[in-house]
TORKOL-4160 file (C-alpha; in steps of 0.2 Angstrom, whole numbers, padded with zeros to 4 digits, m for minus):
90
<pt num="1" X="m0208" Y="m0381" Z="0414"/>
<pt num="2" X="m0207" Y="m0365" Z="0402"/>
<pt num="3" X="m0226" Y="m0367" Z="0398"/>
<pt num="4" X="m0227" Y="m0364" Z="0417"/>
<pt num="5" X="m0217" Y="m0351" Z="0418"/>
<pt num="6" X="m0226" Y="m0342" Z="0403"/>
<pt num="7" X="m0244" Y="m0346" Z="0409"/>
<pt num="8" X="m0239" Y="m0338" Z="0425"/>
<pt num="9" X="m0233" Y="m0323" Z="0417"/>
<pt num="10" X="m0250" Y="m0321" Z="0405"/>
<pt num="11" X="m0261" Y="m0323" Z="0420"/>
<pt num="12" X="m0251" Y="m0308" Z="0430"/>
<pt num="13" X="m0251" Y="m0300" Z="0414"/>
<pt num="14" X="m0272" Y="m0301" Z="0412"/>
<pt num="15" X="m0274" Y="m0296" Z="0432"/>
<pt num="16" X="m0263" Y="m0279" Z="0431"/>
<pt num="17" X="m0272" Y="m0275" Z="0413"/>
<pt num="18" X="m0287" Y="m0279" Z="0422"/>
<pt num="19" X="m0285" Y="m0268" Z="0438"/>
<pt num="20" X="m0278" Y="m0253" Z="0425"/>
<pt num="21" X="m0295" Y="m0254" Z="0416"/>
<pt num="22" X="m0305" Y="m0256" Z="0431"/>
<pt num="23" X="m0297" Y="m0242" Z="0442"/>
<pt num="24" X="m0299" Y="m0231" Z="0423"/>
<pt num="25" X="m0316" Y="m0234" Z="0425"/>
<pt num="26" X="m0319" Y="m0231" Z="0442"/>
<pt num="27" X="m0310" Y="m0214" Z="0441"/>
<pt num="28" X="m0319" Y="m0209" Z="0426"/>
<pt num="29" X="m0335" Y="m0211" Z="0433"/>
<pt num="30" X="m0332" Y="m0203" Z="0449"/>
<pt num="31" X="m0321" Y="m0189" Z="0441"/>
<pt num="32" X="m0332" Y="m0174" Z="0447"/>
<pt num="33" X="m0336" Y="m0182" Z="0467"/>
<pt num="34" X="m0315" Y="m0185" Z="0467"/>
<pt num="35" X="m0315" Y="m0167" Z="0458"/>
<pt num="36" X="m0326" Y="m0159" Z="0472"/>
<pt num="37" X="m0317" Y="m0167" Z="0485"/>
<pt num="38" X="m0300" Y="m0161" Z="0483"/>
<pt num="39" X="m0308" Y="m0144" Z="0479"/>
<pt num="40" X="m0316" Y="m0144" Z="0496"/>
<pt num="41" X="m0300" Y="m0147" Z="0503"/>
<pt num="42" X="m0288" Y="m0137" Z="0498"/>
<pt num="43" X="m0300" Y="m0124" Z="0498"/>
<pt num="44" X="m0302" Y="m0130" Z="0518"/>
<pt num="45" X="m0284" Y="m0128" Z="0521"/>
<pt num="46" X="m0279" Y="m0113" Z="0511"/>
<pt num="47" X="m0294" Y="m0103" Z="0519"/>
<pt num="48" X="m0296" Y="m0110" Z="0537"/>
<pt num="49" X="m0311" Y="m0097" Z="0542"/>
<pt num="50" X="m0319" Y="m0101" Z="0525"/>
<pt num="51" X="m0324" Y="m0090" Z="0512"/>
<pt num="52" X="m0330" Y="m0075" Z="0525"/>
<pt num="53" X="m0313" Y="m0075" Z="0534"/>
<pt num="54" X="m0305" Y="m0072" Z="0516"/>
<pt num="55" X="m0316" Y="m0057" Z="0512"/>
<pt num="56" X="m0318" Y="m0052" Z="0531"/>
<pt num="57" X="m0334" Y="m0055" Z="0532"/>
<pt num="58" X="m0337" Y="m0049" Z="0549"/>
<pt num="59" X="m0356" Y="m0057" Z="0548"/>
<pt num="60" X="m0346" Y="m0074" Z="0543"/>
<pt num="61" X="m0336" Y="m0073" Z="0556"/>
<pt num="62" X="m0317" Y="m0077" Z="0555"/>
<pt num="63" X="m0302" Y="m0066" Z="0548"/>
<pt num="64" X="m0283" Y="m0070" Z="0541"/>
<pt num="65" X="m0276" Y="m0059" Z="0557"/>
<pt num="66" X="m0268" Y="m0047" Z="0546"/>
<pt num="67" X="m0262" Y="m0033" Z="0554"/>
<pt num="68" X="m0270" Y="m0017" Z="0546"/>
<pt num="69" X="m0258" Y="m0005" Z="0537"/>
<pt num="70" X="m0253" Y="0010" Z="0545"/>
<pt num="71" X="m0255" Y="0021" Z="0531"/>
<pt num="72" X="m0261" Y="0014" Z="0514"/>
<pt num="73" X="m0259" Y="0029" Z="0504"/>
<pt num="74" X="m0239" Y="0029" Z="0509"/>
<pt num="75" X="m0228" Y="0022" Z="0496"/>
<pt num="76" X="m0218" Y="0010" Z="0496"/>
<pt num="77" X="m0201" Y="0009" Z="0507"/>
<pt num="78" X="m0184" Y="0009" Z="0494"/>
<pt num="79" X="m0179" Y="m0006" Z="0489"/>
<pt num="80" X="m0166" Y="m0016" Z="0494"/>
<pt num="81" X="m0150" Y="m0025" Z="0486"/>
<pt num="82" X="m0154" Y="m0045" Z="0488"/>
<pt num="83" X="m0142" Y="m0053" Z="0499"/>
<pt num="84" X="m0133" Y="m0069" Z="0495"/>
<pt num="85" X="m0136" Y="m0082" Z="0507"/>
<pt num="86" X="m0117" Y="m0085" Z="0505"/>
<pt num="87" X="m0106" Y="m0079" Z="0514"/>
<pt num="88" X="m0089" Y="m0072" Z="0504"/>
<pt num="89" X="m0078" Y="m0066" Z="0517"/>
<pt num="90" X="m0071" Y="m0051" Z="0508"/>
């Protein structure tokens, strides 16, 4: 009965070493495609219009919808004293 037992537990043990080694492999030869792929997308969903709507590219269509500053050269407003999300009741 503990032969059994053991037996049972080498054979699971091969089968995991086995797909650990396999999916190494798989991902080790696929590295740039699986590289390129997430680059792709989160390219794709950080920049929706693509590179041209980044750069406003008016001949690559697209834009973020930034509204354009009134006056660029202004400076900056005063800054203001963080606020704590607490309230004290003081």
């Amino acid at each position: 009965m503990l032969q059994k037992i053991v037996n049972g537990i080498a054979i699971a043990s091969g089968v995991v070493s086995i797909t650990v080694v396999g999916l190494a492999g798989y991902v080790y030869i696929r590295k740039d495609a699986i590289i390129e792929n997430v680059k792709s997308k989160v390219m794709e969903s950080v920049l929706p219009g693509g590179i041209g709507g980044a750069l406003g590219g008016g001949a690559l269509g697209g834009s973020l919808g930034l509204p354009a500053p009134s006056n660029p050269m202004a400076a900056p407003s005063e800054p203001t004293a963080p606020e704590s999300p607490v309230p004290f009741g003081f």
